[in-house]
BAZAKOL-984900 format. One line per field, with one value per residue (C-alpha): x, y, z; residue in one letter; residue number from 0. Coordinates in Angstrom, 1 decimal. Layout:
east = X / ...
north = Y / ...
up = Z / ...
residu = a / ...
num = NUM / ...
END
This chain:
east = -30.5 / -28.2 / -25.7 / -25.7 / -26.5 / -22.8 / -21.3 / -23.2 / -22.1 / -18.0 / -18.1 / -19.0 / -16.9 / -14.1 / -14.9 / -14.8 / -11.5 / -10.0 / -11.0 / -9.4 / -5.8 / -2.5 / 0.0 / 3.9 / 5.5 / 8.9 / 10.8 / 14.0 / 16.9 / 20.2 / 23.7 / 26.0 / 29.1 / 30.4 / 30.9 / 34.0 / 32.9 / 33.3 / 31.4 / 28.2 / 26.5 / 25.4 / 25.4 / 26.8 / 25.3 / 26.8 / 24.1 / 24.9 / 22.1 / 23.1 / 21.9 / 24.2 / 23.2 / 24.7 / 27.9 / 30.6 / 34.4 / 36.3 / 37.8 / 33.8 / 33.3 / 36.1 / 35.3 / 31.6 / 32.7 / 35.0 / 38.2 / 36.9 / 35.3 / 34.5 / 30.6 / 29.7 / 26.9 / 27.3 / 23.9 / 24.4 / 21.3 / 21.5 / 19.8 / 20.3 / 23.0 / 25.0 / 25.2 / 28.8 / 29.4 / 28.7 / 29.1 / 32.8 / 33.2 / 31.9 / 33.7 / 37.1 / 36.2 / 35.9 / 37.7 / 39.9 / 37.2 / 34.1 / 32.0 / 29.2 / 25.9 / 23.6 / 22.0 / 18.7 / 18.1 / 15.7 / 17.4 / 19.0 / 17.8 / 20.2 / 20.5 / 24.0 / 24.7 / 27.9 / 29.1 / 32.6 / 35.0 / 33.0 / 30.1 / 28.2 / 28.0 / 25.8 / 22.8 / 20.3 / 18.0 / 17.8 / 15.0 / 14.8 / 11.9 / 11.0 / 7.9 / 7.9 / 5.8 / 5.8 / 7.8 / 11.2 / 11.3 / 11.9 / 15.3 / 15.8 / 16.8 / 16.2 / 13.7 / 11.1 / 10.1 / 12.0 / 14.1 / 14.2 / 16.7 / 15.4 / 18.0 / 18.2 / 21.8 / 22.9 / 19.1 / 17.9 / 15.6 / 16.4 / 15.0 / 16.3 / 14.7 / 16.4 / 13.3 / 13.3 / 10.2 / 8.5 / 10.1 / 9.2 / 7.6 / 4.1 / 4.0 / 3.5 / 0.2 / 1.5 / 5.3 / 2.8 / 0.9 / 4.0 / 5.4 / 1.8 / 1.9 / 5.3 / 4.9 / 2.2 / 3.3 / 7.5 / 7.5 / 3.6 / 4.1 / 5.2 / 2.6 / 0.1 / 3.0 / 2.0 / 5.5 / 6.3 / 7.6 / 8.1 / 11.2 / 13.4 / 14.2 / 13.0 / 15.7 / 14.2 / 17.4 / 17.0 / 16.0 / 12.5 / 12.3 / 9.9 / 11.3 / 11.1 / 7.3 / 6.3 / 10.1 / 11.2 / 14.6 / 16.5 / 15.4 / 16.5 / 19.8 / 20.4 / 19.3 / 21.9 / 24.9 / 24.2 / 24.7 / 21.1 / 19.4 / 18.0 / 15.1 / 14.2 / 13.2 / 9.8 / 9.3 / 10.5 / 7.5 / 8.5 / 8.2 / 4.8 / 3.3 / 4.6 / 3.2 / 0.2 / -0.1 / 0.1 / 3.4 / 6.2 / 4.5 / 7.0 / 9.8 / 13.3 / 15.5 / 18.7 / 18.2 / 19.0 / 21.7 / 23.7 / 22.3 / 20.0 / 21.7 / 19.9 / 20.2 / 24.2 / 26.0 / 27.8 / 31.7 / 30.8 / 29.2 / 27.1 / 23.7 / 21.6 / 21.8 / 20.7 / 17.5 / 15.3 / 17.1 / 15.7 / 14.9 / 17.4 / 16.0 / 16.4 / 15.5 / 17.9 / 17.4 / 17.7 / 14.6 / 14.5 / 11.4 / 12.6 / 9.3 / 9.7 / 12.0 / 11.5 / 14.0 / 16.1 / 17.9 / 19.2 / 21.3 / 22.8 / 26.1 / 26.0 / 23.8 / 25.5 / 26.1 / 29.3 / 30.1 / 33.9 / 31.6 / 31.0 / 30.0 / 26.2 / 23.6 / 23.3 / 25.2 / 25.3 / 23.8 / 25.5 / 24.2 / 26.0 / 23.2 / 24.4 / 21.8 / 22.1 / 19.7 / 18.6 / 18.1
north = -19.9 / -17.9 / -20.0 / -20.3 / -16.5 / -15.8 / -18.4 / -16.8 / -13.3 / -14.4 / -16.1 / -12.5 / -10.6 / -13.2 / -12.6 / -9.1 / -9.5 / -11.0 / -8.3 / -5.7 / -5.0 / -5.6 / -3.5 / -4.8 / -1.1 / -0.9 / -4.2 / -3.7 / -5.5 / -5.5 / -5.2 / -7.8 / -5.8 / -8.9 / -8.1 / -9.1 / -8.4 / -12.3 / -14.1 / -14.3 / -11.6 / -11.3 / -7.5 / -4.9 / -1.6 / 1.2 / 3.9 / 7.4 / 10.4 / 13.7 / 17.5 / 19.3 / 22.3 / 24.3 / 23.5 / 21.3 / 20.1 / 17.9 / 16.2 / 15.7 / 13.6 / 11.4 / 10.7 / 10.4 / 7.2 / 5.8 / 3.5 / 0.2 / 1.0 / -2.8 / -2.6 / -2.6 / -0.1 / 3.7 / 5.5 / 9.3 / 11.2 / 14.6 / 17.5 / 21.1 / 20.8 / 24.1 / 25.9 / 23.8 / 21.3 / 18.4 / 15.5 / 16.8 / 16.7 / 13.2 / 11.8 / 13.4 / 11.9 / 8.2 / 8.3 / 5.4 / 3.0 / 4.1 / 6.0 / 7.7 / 5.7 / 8.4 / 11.0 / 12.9 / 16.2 / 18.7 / 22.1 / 21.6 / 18.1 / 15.1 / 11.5 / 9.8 / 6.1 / 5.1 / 1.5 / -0.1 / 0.5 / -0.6 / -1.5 / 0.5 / -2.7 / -4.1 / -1.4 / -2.9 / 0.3 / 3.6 / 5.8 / 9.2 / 10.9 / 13.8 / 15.3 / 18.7 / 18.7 / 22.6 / 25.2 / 26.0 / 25.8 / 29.3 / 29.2 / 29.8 / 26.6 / 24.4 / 22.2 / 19.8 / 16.9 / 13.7 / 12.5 / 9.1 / 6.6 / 3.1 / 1.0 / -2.9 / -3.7 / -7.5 / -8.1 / -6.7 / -3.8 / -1.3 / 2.1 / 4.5 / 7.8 / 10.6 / 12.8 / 16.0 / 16.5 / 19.2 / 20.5 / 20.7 / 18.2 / 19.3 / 18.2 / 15.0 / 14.3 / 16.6 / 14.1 / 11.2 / 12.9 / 13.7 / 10.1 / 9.1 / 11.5 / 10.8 / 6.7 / 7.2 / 9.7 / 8.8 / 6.5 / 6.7 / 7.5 / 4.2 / 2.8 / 1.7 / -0.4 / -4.5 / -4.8 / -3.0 / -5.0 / -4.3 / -3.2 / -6.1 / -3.4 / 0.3 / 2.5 / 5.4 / 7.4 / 11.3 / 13.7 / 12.8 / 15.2 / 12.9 / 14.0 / 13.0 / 13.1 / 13.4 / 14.5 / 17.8 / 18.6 / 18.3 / 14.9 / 13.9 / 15.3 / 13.6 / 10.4 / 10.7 / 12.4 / 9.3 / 7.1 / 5.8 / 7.3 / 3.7 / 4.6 / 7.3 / 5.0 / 4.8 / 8.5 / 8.3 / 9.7 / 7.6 / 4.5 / 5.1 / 6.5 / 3.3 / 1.1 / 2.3 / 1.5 / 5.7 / 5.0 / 2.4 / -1.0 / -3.9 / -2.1 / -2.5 / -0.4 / -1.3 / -0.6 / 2.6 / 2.8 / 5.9 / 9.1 / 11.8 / 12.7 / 16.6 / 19.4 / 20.0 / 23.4 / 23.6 / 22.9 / 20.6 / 18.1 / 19.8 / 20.0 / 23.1 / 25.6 / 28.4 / 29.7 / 27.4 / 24.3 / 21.9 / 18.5 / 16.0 / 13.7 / 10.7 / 13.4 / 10.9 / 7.6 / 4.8 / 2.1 / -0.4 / -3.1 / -6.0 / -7.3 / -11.3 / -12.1 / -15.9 / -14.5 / -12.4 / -12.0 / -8.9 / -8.6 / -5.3 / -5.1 / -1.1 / 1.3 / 4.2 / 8.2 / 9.7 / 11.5 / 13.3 / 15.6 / 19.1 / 21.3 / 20.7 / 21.0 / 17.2 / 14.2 / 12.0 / 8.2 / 5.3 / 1.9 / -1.2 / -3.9 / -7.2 / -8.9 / -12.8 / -13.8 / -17.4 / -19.0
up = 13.3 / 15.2 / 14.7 / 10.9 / 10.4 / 11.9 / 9.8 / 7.0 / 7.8 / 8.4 / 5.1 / 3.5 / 5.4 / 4.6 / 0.8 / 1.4 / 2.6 / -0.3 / -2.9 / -1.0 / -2.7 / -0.7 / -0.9 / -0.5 / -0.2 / -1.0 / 0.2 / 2.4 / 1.0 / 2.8 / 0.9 / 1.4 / -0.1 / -1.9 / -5.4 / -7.1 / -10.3 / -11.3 / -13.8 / -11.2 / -12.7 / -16.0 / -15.6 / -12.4 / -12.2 / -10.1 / -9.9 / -8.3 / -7.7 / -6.2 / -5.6 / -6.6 / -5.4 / -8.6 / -7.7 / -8.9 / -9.2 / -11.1 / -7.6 / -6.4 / -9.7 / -9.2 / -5.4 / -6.7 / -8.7 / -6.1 / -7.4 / -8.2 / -11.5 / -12.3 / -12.8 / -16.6 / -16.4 / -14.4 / -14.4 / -12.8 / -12.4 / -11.0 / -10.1 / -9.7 / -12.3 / -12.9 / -15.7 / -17.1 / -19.8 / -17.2 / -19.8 / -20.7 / -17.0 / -16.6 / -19.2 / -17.9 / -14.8 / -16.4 / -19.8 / -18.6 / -17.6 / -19.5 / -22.5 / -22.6 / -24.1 / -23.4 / -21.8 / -21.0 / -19.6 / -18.8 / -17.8 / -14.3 / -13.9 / -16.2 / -16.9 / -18.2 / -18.8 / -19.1 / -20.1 / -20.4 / -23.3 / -26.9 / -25.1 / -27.6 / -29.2 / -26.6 / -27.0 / -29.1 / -28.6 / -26.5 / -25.9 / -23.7 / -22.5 / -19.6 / -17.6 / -16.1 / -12.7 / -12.8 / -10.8 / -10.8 / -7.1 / -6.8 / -8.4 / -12.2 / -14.1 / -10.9 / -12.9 / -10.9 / -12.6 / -14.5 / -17.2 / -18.4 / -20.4 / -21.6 / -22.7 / -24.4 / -23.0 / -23.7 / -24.2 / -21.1 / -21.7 / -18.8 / -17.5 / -15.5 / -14.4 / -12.3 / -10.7 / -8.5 / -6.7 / -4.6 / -1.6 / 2.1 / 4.7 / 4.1 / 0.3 / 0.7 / -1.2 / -3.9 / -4.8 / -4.3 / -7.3 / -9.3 / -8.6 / -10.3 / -13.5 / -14.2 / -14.0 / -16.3 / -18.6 / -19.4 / -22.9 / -22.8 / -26.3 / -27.4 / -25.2 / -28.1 / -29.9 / -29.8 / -30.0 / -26.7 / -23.6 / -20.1 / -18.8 / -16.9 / -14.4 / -13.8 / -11.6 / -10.0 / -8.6 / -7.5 / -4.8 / -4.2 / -1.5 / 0.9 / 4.8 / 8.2 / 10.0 / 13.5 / 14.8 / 15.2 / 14.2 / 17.8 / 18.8 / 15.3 / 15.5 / 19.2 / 17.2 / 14.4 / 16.5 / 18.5 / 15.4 / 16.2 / 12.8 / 12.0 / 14.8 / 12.0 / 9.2 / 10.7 / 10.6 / 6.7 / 4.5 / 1.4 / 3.1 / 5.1 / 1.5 / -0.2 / 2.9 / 2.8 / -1.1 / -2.6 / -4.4 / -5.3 / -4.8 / -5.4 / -5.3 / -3.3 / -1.6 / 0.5 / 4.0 / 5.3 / 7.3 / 6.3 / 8.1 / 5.8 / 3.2 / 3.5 / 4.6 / 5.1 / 5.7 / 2.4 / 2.9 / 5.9 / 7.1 / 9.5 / 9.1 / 8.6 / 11.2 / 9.7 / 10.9 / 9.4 / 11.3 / 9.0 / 10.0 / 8.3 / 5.9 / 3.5 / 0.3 / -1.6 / -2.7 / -5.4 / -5.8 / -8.1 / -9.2 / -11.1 / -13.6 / -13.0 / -10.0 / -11.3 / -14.5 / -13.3 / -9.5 / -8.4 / -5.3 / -3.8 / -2.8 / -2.4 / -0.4 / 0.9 / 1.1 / -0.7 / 2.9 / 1.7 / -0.9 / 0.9 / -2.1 / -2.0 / 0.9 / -0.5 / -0.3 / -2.9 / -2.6 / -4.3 / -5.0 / -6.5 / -8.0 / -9.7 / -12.1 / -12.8 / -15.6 / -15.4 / -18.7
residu = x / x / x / x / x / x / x / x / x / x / x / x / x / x / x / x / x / x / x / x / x / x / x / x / x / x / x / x / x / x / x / x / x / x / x / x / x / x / x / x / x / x / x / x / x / x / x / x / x / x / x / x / x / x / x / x / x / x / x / x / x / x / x / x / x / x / x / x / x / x / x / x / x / x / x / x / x / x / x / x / x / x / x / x / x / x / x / x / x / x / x / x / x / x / x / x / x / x / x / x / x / x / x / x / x / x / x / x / x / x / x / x / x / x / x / x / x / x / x / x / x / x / x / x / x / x / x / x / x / x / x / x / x / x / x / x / x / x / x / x / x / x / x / x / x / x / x / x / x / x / x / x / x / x / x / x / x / x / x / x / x / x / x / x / x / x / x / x / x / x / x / x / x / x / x / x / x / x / x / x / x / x / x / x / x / x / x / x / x / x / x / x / x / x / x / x / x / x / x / x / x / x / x / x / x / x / x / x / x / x / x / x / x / x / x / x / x / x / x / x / x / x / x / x / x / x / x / x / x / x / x / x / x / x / x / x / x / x / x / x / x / x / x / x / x / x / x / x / x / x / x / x / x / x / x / x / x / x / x / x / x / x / x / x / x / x / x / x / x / x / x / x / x / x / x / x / x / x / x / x / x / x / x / x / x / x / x / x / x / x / x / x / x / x / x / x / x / x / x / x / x / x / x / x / x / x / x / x / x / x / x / x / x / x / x / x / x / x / x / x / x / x / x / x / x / x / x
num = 0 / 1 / 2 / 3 / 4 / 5 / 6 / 7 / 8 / 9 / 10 / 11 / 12 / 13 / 14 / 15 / 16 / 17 / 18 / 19 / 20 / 21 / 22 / 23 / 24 / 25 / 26 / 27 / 28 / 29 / 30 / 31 / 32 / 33 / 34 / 35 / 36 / 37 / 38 / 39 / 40 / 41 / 42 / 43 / 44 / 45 / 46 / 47 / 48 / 49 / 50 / 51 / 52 / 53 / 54 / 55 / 56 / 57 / 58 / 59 / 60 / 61 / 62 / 63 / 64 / 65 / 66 / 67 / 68 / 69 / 70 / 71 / 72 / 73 / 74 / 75 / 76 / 77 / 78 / 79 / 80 / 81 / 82 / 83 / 84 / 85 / 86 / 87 / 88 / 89 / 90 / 91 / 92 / 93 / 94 / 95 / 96 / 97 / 98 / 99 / 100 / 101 / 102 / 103 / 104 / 105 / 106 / 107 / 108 / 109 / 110 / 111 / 112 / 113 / 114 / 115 / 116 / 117 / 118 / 119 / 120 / 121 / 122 / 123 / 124 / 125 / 126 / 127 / 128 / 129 / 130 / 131 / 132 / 133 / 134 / 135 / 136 / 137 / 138 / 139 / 140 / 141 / 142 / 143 / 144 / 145 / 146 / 147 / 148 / 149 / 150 / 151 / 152 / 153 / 154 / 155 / 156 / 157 / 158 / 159 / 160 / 161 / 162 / 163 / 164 / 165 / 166 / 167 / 168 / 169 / 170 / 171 / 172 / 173 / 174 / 175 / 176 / 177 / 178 / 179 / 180 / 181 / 182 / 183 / 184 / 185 / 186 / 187 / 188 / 189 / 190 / 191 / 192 / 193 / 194 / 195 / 196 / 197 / 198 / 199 / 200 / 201 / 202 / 203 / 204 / 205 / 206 / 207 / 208 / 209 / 210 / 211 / 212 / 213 / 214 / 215 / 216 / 217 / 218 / 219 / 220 / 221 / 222 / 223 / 224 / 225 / 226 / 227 / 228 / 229 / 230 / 231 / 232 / 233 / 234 / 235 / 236 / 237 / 238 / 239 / 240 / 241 / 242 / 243 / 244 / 245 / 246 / 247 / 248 / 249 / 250 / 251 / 252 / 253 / 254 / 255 / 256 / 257 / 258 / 259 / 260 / 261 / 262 / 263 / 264 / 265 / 266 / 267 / 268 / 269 / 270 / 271 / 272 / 273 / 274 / 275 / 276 / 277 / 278 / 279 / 280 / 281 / 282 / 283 / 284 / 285 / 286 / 287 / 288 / 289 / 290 / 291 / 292 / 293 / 294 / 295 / 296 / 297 / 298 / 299 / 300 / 301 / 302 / 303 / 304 / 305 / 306 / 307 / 308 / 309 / 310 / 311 / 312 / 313 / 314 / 315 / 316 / 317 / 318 / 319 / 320 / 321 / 322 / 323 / 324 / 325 / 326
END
């Protein structure tokens, strides 16, 4: 009787088991840095985010975007934007390689696709959308929140969304929120259309402010002067919160191997010793989900920080991603 009332009670904590919900996090991909932009790919993204801190230069755009300008799609989504004519920049900055396709912004915080000459005729239909998460953080026009483009490009619907989030290490609950409302909210509009399909792709690229936890800023510094900053990724907030299932399920991310991309000196790349000393951190990052891996492959051949940029407290984060669609 003994026996069989264990049995009994395994076999019900065993069902148990399998109704509670996993949770993959956000999948670490490495890039391979093979691209030759050959007929592999149906379609090569470059995708850049960066805090610019209200600042910006003509020469930072062009070493933003690097040399080899072979990918088809260039999605830019900033933050703290000054107060310029930033497309006119942009396109300056790319008017032998690539057009504007379209844009999205919400005061300091913007969104720009760029394809290849006449790929205009490619874009089967564009939608743009934003969500405000509140405050200003304390600056005018420094916008929190998100702005998002969907795009059908050579019959893959796309979406990108650039997002600023709520500052400081404490906040953690509160950008797991905002991550929530603006999943749910962006194109919820078009939400009650039969017609409507999931994206292929959604591109989350922007400064979503999650920081380092349980180090203090010395021990991390020794860590990173001592080009040993991959012992931080287990401090990283983003990817504990996405572990333990609050954010970003099924998403990838290339490995992080550049150091934190914030706080700098501005004009340097030193970081932060004024007297707050903050703790360096990961603030900006690129994540991608693709909707049916069984369709579509994606492999990263980018993941990296734009170091030779010293006009922003930020440096900028560039990823290369190659999609090959199987028929």
């Amino acid at each position: 009787y003994v026996k069989r009332s264990k049995r009994k009670k395994l076999a019900i904590d065993d069902s148990l088991n399998k109704q509670v919900p996993t949770h993959d996090g956000i999948k670490s991909v490495m890039a391979d840095n093979l691209c030759n932009f050959s007929t592999n790919s149906d379609l090569c993204i470059c995708m850049v985010t960066w805090n610019m801190n209200g600042r910006v230069s003509y020469e930072d755009l062009v070493e933003l975007f690097g040399n080899n300008r072979g990918f088809d799609l260039l999605v830019v989504g900033l933050q703290e934007v000054p107060s310029k004519d930033l497309a006119r920049l942009l396109q300056d900055a790319l008017v032998d390689t690539h057009e504007l396709l379209g844009v999205a912004t919400m005061q300091s915080l913007q969104l720009y696709v760029f394809g290849t000459k006449n790929s205009y005729m490619f874009v089967e239909e564009m939608k743009v959308d934003k969500h405000g998460v509140g405050g200003c953080g304390g600056m005018r026009r420094r916008k929190k929140g998100a702005v998002a483009i969907s795009i059908n490009y050579k019959g893959l619907k796309l979406v990108f969304i650039t997002c600023h989030l709520s500052a400081h290490a404490r906040n953690v609950e509160e950008r797991n929120s905002q991550c929530r409302h603006i999943s749910h909210s962006l194109f919820s509009k078009y939400c009650n259309n039969p017609y409507t399909t999931p994206a292929h792709i959604t591109v989350w690229l922007g400064d979503l402010n999650y920081r380092l936890q349980g180090i203090n800023t010395h021990p991390a510094r020794n860590l990173i002067h001592r080009n040993l900053h991959k012992l931080l990724r287990s401090k990283d907030q983003l990817l504990q919160e996405a572990e333990s299932g609050q954010i970003f399920n099924g998403y990838c991310e290339g490995k992080l191997a550049f150091k934190p991309t914030y706080k700098y000196n501005i004009g340097s790349s030193n970081y932060d010793t004024s007297y707050k000393v903050r703790v360096p951190a990961w603030t900006d990052r690129i994540l991608f989900k693709i909707e049916d891996p069984n369709k579509i492959t994606a492999n990263l051949h980018c993941y990296e920080s734009v170091d030779d940029i010293y006009s922003s407290d930020h440096k900028p984060v560039r990823a290369h991603l190659c999609l090959k669609v199987h028929k």
